[in-house]
C-alpha positions, -999 to +999 in steps of 0.1 A: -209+251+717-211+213+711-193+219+678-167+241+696-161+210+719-161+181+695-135+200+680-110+207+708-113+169+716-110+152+683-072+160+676-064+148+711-087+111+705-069+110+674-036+115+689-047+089+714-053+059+682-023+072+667-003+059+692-021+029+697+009+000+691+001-014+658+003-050+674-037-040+689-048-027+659-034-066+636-059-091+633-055-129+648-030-146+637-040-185+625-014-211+634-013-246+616+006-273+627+012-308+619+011-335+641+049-342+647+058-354+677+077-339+699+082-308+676+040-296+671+016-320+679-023-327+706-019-337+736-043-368+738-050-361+775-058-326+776-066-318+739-045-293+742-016-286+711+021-286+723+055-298+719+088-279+715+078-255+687+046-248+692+055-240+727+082-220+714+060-197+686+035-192+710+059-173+734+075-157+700+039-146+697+032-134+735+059-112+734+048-096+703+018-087+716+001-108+686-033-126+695-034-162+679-054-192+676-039-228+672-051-260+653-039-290+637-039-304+601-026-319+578+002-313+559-013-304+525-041-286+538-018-265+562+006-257+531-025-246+508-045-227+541-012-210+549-005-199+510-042-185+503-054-171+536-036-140+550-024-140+589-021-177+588+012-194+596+024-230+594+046-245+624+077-265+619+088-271+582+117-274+559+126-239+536+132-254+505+140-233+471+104-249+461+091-231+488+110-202+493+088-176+466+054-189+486+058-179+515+074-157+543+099-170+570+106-171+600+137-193+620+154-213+615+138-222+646+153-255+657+180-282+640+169-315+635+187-346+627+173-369+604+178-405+595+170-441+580+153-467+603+154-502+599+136-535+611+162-544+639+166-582+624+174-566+587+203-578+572+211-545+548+240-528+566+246-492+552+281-476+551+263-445+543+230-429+532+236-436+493+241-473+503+202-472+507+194-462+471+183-495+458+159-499+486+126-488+491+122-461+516+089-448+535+083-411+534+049-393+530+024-375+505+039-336+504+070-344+526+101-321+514+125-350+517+107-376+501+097-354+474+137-347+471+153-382+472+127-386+444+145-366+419+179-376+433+168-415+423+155-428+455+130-457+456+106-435+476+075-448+488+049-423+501+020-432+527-005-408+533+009-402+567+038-405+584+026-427+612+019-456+588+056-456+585+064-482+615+035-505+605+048-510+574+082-514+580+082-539+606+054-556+578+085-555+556+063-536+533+090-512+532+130-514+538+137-481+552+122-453+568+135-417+565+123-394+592+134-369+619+151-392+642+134-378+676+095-379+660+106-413+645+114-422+680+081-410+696+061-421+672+074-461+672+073-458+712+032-449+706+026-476+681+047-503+700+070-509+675+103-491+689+117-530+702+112-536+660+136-509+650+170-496+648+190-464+637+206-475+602+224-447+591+222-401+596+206-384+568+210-349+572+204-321+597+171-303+588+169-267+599+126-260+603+110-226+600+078-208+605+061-204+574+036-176+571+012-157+543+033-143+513+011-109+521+024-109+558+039-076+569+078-074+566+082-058+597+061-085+615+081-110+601+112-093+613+098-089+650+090-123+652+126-131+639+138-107+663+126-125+691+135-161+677+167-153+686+163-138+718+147-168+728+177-186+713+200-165+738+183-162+768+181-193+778+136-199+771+145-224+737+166-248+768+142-247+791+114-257+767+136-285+745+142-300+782+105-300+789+100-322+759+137-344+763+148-331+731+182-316+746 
């Protein structure tokens, strides 16, 4: 009798799993980020990690049904944790042809303009950005763009973070600073240093991604494309850039 039962309910509990959406069933995903300022970075009040595209990947996220955890890194051991562990992703970076084989994509998920800053008493004017090729110019270790203007000729010097960039410029240490022109901005403000320094000349406009596990489902990756865009189009990507004043 028990057997008779098990079997009349087993097809039905396994019709049950079956259907199950396969969102339940995926493991956590790890996000990485940098801290980049306003795109990824901690709140130093609350702890807490925000800014326009974390806030943005965790909603991509939410309405995938995906379950996630957040911390913050460093660059190169965000790259390396994101390349060797599966269901890890990495937050806000440049897609480069370096790059491209590594990983799995997802964006682009915001433009961003980038530039050369300057001590505001220097007396180097630039007509454009090749102007500065004789100068030396901050970047830092693992950086895409610093790692580029390096083979293009640039005089590129490399700090092991970002955010010794305005010390050293205003110390005339360096000449120029190449950065993204709104976490440039914040990130003088912080340090006290944004009186000391002025916009020389555009760079470029950087599109950055999500960067996830090589191993990562292709149909997650689409999903999460999928509703990159919708965010895009219905209005959430505004709200959030105005939160943060980068719109």
């Amino acid at each position: 009798m028990f057997t008779t039962k098990l079997t009349t309910v087993l097809p039905g509990v396994i019709c049950m799993l079956s259907s199950i959406p396969a969102s339940v069933h995926a493991e956590n995903i790890k996000l990485l980020i940098q801290e980049f300022t306003p795109f990824t970075y901690t709140n130093p009040k609350t702890a807490q990690i925000e800014g326009v595209l974390s806030d943005k990947i965790q909603e991509i996220m939410k309405r995938a049904g995906a379950s996630t955890s957040i911390k913050s890194t460093s660059l190169a051991r965000a790259l390396q944790t994101t390349q060797n562990e599966e269901n890890t992703c990495m937050i806000g970076l440049r897609r480069t042809p370096e790059r491209e084989s590594s990983f799995k994509w997802v964006g682009p998920l915001i433009f961003d303009d980038w530039v050369l800053y300057s001590k505001k008493d220097s007396t180097v004017k630039l007509k454009n950005f090749e102007d500065a090729k004789p100068y030396r110019i901050g970047s830092y270790k693992n950086a895409a763009t610093g790692l580029q203007l390096t083979e293009q000729g640039y005089k590129i010097e490399f700090a092991n973070e970002d955010d010794e960039n305005p010390r050293l410029l205003v110390n005339s240490r360096i000449d120029f600073w190449v950065v993204s022109e709104l976490h440039g901005m914040y990130m003088a403000q912080q340090q006290g240093y944004w009186k000391d320094l002025q916009r020389a000349v555009k760079y470029k406009t950087i599109e950055l991604y999500m960067l996830c596990h090589p191993a990562m489902e292709k149909n997650r990756i689409a999903q999460f494309n999928r509703y990159n865009k919708e965010l895009d189009s219905d209005g959430t990507m505004d709200k959030i850039s105005h939160k943060y004043g980068a719109r």
